[in-house]
MARTORLO-752699 format. One record per atom (N, C-alpha, C, O, CB): residue number from 1; atom name; x, y, z. Coordinates in steps of 0.2 Angstrom, whole numbers, plus 2048, in hexadecimal, padded with zeros to 3 digits. Each point is the difference from the previous one (the first is absolute). Glycine has a CB too. Layout:
# residues N
 num atomo  px  py  pz
 NUM    CA   X   Y   Z
...
END
This chain:
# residues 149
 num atomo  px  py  pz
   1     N F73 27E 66E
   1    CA 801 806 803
   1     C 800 805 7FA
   1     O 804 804 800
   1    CB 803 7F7 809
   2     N 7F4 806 7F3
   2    CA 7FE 804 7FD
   2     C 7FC 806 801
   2     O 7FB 800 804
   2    CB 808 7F7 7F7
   3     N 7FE 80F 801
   3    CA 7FC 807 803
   3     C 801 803 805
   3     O 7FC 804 802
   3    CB 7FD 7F8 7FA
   4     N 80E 803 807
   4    CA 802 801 808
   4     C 7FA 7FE 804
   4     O 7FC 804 802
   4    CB 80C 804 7FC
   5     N 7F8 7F1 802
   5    CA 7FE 7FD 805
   5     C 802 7F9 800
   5     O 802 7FD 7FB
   5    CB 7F7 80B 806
   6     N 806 7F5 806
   6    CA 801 7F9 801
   6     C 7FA 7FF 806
   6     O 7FC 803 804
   6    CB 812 7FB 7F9
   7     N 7F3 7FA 7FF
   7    CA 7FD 7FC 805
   7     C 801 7F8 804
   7     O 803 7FC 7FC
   7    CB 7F7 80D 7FC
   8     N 803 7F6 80D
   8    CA 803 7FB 804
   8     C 7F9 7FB 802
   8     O 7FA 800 800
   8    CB 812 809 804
   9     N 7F9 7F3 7FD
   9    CA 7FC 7F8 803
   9     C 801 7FC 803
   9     O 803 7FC 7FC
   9    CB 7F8 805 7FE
  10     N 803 7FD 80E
  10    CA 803 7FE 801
  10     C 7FB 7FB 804
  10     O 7FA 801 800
  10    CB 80F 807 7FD
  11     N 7F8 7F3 807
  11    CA 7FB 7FC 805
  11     C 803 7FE 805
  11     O 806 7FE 801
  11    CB 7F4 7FD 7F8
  12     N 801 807 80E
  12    CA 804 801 806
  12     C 7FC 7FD 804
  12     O 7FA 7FF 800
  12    CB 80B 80A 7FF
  13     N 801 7F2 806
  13    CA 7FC 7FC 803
  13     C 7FD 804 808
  13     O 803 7FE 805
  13    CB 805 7F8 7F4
  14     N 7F2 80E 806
  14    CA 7FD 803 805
  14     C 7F8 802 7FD
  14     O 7FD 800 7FA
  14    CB 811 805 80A
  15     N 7EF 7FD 802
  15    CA 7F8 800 7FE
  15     C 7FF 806 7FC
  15     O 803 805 802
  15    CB 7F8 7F5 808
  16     N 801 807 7EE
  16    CA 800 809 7FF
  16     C 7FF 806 806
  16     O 802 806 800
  16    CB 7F8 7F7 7F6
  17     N 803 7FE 810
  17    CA 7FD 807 806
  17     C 808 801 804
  17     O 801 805 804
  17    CB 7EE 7F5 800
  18     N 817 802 7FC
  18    CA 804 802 801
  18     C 805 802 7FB
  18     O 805 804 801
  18    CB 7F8 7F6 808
  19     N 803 804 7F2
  19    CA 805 806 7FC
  19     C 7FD 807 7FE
  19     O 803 805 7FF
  19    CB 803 7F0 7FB
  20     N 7F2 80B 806
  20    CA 7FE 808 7FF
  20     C 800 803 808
  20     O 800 806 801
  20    CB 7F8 7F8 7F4
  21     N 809 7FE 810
  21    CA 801 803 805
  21     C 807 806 801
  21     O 801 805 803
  21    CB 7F7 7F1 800
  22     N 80D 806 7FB
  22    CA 806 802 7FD
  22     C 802 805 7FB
  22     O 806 801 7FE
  22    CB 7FB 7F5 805
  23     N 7F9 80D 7F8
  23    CA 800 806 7FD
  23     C 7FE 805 804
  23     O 802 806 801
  23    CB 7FD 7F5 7F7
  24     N 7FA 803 80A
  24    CA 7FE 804 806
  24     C 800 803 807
  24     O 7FD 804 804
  24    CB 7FE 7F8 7F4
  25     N 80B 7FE 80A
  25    CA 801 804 806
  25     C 808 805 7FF
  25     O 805 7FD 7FE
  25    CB 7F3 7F9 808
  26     N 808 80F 7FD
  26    CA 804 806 800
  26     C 807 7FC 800
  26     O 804 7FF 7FC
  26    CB 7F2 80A 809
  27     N 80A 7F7 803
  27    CA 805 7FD 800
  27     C 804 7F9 7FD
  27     O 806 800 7FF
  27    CB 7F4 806 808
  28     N 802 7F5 7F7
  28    CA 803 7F9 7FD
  28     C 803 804 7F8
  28     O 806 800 7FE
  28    CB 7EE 7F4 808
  29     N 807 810 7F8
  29    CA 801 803 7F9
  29     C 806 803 7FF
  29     O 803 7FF 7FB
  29    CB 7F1 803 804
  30     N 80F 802 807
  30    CA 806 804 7FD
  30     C 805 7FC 804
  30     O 806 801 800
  30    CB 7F5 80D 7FE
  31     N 803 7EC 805
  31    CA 807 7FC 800
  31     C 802 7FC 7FA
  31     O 806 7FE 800
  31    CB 7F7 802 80B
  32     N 7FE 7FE 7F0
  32    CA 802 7F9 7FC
  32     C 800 806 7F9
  32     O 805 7FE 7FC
  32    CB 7F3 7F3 80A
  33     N 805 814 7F8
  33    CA 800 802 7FA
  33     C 805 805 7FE
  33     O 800 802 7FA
  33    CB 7F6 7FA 807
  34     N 80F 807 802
  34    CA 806 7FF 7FE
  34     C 805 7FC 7FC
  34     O 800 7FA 803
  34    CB 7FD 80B 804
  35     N 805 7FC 7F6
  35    CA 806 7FA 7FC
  35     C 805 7FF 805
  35     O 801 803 805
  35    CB 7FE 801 7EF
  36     N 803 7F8 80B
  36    CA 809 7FE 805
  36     C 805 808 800
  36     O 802 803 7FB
  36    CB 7FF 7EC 800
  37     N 801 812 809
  37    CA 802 806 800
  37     C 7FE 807 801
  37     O 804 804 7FF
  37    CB 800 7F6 7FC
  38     N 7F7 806 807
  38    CA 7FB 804 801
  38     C 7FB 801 808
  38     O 7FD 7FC 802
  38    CB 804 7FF 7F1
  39     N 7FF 809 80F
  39    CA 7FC 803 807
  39     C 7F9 803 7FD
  39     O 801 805 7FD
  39    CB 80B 7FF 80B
  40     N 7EF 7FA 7F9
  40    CA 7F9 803 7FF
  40     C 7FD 804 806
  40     O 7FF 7FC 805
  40    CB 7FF 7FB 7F3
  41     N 802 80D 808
  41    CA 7FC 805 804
  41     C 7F8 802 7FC
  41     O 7FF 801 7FA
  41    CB 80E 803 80A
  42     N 7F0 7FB 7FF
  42    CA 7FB 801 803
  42     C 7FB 806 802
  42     O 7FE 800 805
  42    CB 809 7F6 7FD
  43     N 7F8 80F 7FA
  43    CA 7FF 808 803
  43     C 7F6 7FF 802
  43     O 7FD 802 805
  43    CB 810 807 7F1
  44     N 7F1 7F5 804
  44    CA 7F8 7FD 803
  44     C 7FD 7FB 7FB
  44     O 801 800 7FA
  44    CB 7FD 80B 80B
  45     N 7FE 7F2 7FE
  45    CA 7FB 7FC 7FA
  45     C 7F9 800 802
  45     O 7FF 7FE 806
  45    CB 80A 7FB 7F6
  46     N 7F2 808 801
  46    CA 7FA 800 801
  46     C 7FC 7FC 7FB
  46     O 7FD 802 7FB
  46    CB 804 808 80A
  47     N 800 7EE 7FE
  47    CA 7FE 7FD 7FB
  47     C 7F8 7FE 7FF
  47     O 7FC 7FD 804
  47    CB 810 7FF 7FD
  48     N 7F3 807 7FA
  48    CA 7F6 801 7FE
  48     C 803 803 7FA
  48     O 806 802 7FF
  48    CB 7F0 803 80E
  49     N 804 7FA 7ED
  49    CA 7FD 801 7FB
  49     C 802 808 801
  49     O 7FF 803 805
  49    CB 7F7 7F4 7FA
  50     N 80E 80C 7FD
  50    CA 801 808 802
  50     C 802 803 805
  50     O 7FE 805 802
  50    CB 7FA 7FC 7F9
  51     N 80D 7FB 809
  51    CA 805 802 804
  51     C 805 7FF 7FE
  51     O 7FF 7FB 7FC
  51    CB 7FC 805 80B
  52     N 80B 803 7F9
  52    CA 806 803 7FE
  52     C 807 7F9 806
  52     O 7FF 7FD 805
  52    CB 7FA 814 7F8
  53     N 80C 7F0 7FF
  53    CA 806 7FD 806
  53     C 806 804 7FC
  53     O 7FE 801 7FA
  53    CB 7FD 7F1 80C
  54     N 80A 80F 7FC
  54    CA 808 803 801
  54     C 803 7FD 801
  54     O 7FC 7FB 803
  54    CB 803 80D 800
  55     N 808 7F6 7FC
  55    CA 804 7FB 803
  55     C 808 804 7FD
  55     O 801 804 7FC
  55    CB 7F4 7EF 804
  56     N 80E 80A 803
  56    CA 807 802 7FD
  56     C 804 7F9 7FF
  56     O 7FE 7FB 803
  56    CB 803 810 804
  57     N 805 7F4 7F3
  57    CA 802 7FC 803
  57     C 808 803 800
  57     O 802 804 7FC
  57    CB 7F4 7F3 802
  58     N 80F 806 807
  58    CA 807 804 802
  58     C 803 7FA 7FF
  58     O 7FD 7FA 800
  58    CB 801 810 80A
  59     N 808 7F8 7F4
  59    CA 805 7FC 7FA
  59     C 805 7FE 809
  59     O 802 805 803
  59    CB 7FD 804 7EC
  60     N 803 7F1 813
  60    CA 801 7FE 805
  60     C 808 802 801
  60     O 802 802 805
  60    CB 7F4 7F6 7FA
  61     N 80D 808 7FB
  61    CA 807 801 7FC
  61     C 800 808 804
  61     O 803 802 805
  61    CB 7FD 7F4 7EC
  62     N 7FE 80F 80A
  62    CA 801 804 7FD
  62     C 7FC 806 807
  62     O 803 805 803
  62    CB 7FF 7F3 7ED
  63     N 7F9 806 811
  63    CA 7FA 804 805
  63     C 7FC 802 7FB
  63     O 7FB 800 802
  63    CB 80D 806 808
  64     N 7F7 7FC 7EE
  64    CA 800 805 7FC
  64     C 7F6 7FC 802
  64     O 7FF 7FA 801
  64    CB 811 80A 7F3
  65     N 7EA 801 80B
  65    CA 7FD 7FE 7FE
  65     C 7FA 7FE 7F8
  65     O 802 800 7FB
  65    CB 804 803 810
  66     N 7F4 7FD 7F6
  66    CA 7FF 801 7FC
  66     C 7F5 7FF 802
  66     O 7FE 7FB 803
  66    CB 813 802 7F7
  67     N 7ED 809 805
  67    CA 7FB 801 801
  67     C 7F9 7FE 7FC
  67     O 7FE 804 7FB
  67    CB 80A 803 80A
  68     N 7F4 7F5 7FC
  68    CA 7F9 7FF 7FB
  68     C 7FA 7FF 805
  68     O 800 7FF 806
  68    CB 806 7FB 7EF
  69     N 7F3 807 807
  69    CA 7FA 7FF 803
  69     C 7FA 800 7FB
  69     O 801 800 7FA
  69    CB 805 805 810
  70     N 7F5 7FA 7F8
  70    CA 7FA 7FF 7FC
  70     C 7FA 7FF 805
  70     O 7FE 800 806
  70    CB 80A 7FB 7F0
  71     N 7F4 803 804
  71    CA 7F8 7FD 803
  71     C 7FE 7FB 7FD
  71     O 801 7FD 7FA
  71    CB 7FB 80C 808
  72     N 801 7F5 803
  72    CA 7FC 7F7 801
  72     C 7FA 803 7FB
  72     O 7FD 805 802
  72    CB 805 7F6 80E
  73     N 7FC 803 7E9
  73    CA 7FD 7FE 7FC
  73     C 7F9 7FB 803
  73     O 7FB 803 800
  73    CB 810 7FF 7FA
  74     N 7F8 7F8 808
  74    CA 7FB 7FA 7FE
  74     C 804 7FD 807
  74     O 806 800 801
  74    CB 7F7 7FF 7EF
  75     N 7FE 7FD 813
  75    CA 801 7FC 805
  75     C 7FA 7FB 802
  75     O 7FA 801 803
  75    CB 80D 809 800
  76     N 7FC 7EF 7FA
  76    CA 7FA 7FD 803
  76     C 805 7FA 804
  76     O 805 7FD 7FE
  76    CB 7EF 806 7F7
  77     N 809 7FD 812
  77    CA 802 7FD 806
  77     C 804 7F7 7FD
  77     O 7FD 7FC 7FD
  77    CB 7F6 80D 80C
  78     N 812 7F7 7F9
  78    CA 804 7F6 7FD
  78     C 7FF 801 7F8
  78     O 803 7FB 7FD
  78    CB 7F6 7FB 80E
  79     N 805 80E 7F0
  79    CA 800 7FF 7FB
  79     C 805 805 7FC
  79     O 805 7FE 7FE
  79    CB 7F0 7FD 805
  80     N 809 80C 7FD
  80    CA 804 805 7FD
  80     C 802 806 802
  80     O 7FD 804 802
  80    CB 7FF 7F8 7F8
  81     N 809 804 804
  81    CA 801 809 802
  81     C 804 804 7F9
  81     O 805 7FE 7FC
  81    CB 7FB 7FF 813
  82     N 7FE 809 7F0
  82    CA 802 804 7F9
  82     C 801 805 804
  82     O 7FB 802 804
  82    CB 7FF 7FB 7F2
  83     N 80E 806 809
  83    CA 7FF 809 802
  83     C 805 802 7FA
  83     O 802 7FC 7FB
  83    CB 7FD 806 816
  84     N 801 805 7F0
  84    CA 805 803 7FD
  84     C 807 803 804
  84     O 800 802 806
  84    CB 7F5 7FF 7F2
  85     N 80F 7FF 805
  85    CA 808 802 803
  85     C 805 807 7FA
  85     O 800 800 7FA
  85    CB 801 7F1 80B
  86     N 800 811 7FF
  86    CA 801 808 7FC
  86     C 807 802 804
  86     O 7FF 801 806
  86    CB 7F3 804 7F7
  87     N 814 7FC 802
  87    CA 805 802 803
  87     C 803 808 802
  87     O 7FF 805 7FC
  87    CB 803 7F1 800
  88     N 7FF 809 808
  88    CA 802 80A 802
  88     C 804 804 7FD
  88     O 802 806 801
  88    CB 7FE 7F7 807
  89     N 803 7FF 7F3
  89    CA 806 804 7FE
  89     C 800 800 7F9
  89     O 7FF 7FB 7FD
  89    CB 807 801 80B
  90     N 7FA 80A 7F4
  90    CA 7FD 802 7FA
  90     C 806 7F9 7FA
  90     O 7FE 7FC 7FB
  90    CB 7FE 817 809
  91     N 809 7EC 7FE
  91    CA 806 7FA 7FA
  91     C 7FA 7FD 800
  91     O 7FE 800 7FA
  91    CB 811 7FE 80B
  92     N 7EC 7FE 7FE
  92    CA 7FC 7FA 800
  92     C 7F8 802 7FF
  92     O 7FC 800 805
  92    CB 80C 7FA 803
  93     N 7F7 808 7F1
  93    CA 7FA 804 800
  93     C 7FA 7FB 7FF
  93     O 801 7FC 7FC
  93    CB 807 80E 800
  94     N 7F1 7F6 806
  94    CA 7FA 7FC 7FC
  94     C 7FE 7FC 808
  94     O 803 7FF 805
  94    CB 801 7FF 7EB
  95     N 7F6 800 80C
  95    CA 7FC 7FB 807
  95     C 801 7FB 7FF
  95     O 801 800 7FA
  95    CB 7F6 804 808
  96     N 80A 7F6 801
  96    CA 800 7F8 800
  96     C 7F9 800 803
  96     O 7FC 803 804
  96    CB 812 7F9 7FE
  97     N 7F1 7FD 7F9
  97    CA 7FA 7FD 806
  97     C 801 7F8 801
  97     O 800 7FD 7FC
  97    CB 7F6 80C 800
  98     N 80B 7F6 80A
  98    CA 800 7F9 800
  98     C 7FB 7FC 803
  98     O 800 801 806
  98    CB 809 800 7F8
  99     N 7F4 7FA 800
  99    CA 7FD 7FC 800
  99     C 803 7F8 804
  99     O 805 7FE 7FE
  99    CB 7F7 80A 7F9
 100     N 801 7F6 80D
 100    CA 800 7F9 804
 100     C 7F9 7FC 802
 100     O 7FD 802 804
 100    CB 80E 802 800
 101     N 7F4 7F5 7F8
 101    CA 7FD 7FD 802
 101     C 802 7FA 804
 101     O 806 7FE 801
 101    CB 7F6 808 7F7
 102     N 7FF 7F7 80B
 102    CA 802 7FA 806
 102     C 7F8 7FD 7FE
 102     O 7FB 802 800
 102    CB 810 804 80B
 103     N 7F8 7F4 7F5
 103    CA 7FC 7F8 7FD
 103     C 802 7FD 807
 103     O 806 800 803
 103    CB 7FC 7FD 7ED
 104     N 7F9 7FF 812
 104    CA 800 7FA 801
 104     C 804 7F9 7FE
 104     O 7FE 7FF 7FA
 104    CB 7FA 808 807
 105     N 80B 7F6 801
 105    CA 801 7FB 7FC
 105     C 803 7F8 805
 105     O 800 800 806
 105    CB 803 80B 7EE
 106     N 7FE 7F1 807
 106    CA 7FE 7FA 807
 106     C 806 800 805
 106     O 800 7FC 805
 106    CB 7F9 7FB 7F4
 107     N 80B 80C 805
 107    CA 807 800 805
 107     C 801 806 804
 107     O 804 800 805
 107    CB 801 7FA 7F3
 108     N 7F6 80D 806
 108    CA 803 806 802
 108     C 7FD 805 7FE
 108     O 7FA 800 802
 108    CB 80E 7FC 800
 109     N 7FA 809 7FA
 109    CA 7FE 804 7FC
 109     C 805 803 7FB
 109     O 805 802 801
 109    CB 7F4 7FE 807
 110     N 804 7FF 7F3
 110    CA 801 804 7F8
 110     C 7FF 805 7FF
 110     O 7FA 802 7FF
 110    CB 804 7F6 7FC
 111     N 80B 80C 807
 111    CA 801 807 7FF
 111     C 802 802 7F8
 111     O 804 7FD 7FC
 111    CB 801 802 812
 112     N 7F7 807 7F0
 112    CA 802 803 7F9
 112     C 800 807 801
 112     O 7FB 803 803
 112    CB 7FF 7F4 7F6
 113     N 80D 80D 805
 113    CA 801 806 802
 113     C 801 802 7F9
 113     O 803 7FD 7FC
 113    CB 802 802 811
 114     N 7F7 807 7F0
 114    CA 802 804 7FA
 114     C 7FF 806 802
 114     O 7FB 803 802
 114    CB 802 7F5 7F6
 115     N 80A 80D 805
 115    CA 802 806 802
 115     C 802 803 7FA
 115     O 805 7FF 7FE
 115    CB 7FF 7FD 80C
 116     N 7F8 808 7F3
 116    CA 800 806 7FA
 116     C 802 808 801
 116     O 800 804 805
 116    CB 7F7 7F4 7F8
 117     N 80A 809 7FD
 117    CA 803 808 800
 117     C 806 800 804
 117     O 801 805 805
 117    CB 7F3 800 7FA
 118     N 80F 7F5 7FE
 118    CA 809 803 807
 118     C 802 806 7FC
 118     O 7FF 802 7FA
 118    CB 809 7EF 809
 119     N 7FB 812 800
 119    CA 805 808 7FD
 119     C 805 7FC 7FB
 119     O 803 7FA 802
 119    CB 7FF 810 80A
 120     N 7FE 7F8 7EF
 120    CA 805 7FE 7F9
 120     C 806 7FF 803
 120     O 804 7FB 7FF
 120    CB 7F7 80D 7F7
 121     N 807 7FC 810
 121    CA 806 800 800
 121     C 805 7F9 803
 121     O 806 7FE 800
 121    CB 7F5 80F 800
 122     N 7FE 7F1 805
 122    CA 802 7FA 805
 122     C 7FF 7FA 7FC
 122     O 7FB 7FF 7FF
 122    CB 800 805 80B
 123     N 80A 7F8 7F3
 123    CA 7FF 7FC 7FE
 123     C 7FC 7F9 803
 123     O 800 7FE 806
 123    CB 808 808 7F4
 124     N 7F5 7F8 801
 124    CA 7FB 7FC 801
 124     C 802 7FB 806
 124     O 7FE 7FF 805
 124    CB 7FC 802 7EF
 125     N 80D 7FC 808
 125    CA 802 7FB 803
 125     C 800 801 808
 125     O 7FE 7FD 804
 125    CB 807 800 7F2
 126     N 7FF 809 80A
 126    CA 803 801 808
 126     C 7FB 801 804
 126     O 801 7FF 806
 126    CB 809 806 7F7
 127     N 7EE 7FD 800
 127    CA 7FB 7FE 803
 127     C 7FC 7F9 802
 127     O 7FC 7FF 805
 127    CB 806 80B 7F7
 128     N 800 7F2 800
 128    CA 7FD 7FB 800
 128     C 804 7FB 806
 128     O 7FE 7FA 803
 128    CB 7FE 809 7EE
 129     N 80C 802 80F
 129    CA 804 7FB 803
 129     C 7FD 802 806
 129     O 7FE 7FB 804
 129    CB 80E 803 7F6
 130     N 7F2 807 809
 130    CA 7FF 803 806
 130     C 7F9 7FD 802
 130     O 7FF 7FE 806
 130    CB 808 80D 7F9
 131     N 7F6 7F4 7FD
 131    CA 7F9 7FB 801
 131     C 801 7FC 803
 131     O 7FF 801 806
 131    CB 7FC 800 7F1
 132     N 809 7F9 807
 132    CA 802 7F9 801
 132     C 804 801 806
 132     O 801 7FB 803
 132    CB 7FF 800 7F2
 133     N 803 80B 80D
 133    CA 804 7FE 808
 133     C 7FA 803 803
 133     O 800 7FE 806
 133    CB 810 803 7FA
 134     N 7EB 802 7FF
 134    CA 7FD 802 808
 134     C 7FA 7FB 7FF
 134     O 7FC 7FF 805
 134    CB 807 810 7FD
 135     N 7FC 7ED 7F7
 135    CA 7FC 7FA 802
 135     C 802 7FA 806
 135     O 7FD 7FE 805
 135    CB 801 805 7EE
 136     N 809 7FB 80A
 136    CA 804 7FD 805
 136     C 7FC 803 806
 136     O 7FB 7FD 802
 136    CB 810 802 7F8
 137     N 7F8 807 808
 137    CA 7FE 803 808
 137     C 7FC 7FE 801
 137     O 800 7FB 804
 137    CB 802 80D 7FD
 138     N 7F9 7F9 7FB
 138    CA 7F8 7FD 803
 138     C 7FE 7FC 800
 138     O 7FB 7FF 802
 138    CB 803 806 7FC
 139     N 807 7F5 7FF
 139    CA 7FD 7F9 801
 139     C 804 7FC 807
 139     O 7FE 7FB 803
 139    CB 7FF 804 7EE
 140     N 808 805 811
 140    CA 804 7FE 805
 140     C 7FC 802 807
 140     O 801 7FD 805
 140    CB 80B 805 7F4
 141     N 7EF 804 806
 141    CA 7FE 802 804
 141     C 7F8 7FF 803
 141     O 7FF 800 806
 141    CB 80A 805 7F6
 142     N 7F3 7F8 7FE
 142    CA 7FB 7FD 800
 142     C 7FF 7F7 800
 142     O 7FB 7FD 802
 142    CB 802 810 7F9
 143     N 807 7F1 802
 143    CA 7FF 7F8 7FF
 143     C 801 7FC 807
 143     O 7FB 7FC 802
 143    CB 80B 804 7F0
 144     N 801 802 815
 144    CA 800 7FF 804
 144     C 7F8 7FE 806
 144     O 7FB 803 800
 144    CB 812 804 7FA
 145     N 7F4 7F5 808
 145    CA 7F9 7FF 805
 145     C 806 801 808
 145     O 805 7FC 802
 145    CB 7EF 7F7 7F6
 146     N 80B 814 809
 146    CA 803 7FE 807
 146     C 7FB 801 806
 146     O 7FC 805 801
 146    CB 80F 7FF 7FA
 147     N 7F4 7F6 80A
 147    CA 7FC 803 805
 147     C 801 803 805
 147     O 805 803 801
 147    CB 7F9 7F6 7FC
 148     N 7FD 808 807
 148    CA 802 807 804
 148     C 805 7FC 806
 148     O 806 801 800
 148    CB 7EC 807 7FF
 149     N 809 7F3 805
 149    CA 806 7FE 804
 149     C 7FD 7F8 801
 149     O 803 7FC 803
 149    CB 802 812 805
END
């Protein structure tokens, strides 16, 4: 966690075409990438090469929110995706960009999340903690096979 940033890795037992489906769809996305404690809202996403997404997320405790958004960089379909993240509120100043790839691998896929240019002010850790619970989410949400009926 150096330079304000971290980075994560993890292996999931799910195909890449379903855990990147779980970035890119609107819905799945603002349910798992919140941290525990946390309500994500959702204001828009236009996921393509140079489209933009908003999102909030509301402190479940408290109501209080807390507002960011960015653009889709780099998108290549099961493999990658890169945007950048910029918050609304002048206390949290600078661009993040993060990065995620997704591998193949014989069990699932090999998730690598790296997240740069955090605000000085957020410490690394407590970001790094928030990584690992909305990883969780996501693996509770994608690894399951449930059938329709």
């Amino acid at each position: 966690m150096e330079n304000n940033s971290v980075s994560l890795h993890r292996v999931i037992k799910a195909s890449p075409e379903k855990v990147f489906k779980a970035f890119s769809d609107p819905l799945a996305y603002s349910n798992w990438i919140p941290p525990y404690g946390f309500l994500g809202i959702l204001h828009h996403m236009d996921f393509k090469v140079g489209g933009t997404y908003r999102m909030s997320f509301r402190n479940f405790s408290t109501g209080h929110e807390h507002s960011f958004g960015g653009t889709f960089l780099e998108i290549q379909a099961n493999e990658l995706i890169k945007h950048t993240d910029e918050f609304d509120t002048p206390e949290l100043p600078g661009k993040m960009t993060t990065s995620i790839w997704f591998k193949s691998v014989s069990c699932g896929t090999e998730l690598k999340v790296l997240q740069e240019g955090i605000p000085s002010v957020i410490p690394t850790e407590m970001c790094y903690l928030g990584w690992q619970e909305s990883l969780e989410k996501l693996i509770k949400l994608v690894e399951p096979e449930i059938p329709d009926a």
